[in-house]
N, C-alpha and C positions, 0 to 999 in steps of 0.2 A: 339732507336734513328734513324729518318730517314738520309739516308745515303745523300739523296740532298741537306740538309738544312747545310749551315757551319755557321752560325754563330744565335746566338738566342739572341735575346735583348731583356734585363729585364728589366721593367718599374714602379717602385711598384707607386701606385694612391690612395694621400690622398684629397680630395675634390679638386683636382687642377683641375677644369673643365677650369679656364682661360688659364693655360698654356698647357694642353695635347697636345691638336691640333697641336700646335707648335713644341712640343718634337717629335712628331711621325713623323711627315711631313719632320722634318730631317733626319730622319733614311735611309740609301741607302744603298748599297753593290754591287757598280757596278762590272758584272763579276762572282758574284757568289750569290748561292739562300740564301733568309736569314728571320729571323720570328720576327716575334714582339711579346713577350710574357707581357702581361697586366696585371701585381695582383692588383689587388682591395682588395688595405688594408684596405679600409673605408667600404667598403659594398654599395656603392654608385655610381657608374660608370653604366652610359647607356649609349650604344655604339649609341642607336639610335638617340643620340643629334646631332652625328657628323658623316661624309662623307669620310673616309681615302681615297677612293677608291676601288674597288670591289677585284683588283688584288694583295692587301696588304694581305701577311700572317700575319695573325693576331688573333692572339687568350687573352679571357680573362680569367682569372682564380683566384679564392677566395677561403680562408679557412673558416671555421663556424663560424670565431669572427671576429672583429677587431685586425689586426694583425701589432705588431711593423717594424720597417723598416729592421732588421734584418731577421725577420720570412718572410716578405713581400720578400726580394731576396735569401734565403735559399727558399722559395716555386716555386720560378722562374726556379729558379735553378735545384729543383730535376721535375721542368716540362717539360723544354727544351729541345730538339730535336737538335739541332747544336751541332758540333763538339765544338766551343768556345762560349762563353758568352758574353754580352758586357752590362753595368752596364748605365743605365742612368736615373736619376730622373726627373720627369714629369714636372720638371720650369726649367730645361735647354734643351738644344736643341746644335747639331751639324752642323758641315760644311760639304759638300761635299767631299767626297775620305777618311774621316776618320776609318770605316770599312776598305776598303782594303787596305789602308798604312799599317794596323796591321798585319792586315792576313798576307801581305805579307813579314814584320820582321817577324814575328813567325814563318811562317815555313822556311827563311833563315836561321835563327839559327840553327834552329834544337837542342837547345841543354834545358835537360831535368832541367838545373837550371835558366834559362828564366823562373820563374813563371807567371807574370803578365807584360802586355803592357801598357802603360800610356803616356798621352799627355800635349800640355800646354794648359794652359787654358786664355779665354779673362775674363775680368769679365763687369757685366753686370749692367743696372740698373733694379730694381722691375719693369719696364714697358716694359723692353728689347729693350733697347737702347744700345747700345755696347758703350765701354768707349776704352781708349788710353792701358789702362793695361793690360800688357800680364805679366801671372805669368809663367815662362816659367817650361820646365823639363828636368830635367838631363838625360846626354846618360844612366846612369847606376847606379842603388840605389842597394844597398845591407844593410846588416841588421843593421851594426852599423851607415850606413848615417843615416836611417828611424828614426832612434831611439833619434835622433838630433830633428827630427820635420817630419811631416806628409807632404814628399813633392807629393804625388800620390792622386789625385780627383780623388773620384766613378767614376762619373758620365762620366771620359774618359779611364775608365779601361778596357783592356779586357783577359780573359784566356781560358785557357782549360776545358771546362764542367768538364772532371774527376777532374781539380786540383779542381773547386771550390767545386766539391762534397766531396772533401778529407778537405778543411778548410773552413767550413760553416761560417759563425758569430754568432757571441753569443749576445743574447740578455742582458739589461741592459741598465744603466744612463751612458755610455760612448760611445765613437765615433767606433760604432762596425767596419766598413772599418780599419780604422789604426790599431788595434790589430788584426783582420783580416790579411792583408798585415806581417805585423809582425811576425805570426808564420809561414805565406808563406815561410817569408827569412832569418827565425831563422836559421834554417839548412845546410845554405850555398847558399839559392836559389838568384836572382836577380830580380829585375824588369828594365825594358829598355823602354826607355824613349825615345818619339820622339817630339822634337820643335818645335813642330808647334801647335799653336793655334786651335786646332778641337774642340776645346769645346767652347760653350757659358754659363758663369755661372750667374747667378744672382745674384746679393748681396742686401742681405735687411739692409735695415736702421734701424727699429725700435728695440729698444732696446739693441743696437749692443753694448753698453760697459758691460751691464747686460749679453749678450751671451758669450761675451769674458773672463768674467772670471767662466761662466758658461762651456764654451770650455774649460778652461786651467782645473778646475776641473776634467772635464770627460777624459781628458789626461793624468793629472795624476796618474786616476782610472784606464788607460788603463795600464801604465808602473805597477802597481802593479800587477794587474789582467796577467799582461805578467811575474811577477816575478823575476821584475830586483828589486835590493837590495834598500833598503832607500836615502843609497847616493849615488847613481846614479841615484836616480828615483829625486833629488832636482837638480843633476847636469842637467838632461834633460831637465827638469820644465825651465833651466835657457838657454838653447840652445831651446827648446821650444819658450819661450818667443822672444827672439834674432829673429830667422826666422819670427815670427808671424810680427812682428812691421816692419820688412822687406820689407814682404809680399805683406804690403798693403800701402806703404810709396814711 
């Protein structure tokens, strides 16, 4: 691990050539050195289409197949070079000072059950219009909130390289981030939350009532897959749902 680089941003890239440009271009860390790491989960990414800038660290990197979105940021991950990690998929994009607001909780804390940082999020349209909705985030999630509903986006997370070495995701037909997060804070860890809107997300239209029970499915699979009992995995299903309709209401 180079010792200048703090923070390394994992990018995984499935054919989104419309939106990369935009993702990367957001990326900043004023005040401290930081990397742009690029997996090319499709096998399709040339760098030569686009112009980041000569002074961007930036690197790309592929495995020999096509790789899920799980594999795509575990390969990020064990590539990285930064002290922290910072998780951001290639159709959303960030605001200015959200790298160092983090940094700078995390190492205030100091403390070793601080697992992961997370933001609020705006949401967006498929063209990247920004809308009136902010889904906000709590000062402090711990394990039995999480377990209520998925209140922590990828795409504004960030940790400690070792932690996410220590809990990779698991590949699968479910929401690998939230059972990810999960066994972070099974053990007594936190995640800490800061409100402010640093993320731009996008929300797509089509087919969104077929995703949504497509989502509640793979949520379900997560509370199993995490090993909570039957009826508790029905009672979550139902605070699941409750948050969800919240959400976006």
């Amino acid at each position: 691990m180079s010792d200048n680089i703090k923070v390394s941003v994992i990018i995984p890239y499935f054919h989104n050539s419309g939106t990369i440009d935009k993702a990367i271009k957001s990326v900043e860390c004023e005040g401290y050195n930081f990397e742009i790491v690029l997996v090319d989960a499709s096998l399709t990414f040339s760098k030569d289409r686009y112009s980041f800038g000569e002074d961007l660290n930036f690197r790309v990197v592929k495995g020999d197949k096509h790789l899920e979105v799980a594999e795509a940021r575990n390969l990020g991950v064990s590539e990285a070079r930064g002290e922290y990690v910072s998780f951001l998929d290639a159709d959303d994009w960030w605001e200015k000072g959200k790298l160092k607001k983090q940094i700078e909780l995390m190492e205030s804390v100091r403390d070793d059950k601080v697992r992961l940082c997370f933001t609020a999020r705006r949401l967006c349209t498929e063209d990247g219009r920004k809308t009136k909705k902010v889904i906000g985030a709590k000062e402090k999630v711990d394990y039995k909130t999480l377990l209520k509903s998925n209140f922590i986006s990828c795409s504004s997370v960030m940790l400690r390289r070792s932690t996410a070495l220590k809990y990779p995701m698991k590949c699968g037909d479910i929401h690998e981030d939230y059972l990810c997060w999960i066994e972070m804070l099974r053990d007594g860890g936190i995640a800490a939350g800061i409100d402010i809107p640093f993320l731009n997300y996008r929300s797509y239209k089509a087919s969104r009532s077929g995703k949504k029970i497509n989502s509640a499915i793979m949520t379900y699979y997560v509370y199993k897959k995490a090993g909570i009992s039957f009826p508790k995995r029905l009672w979550y299903m139902i605070t699941y749902t409750f948050y969800g309709i919240k959400k976006y209401v």
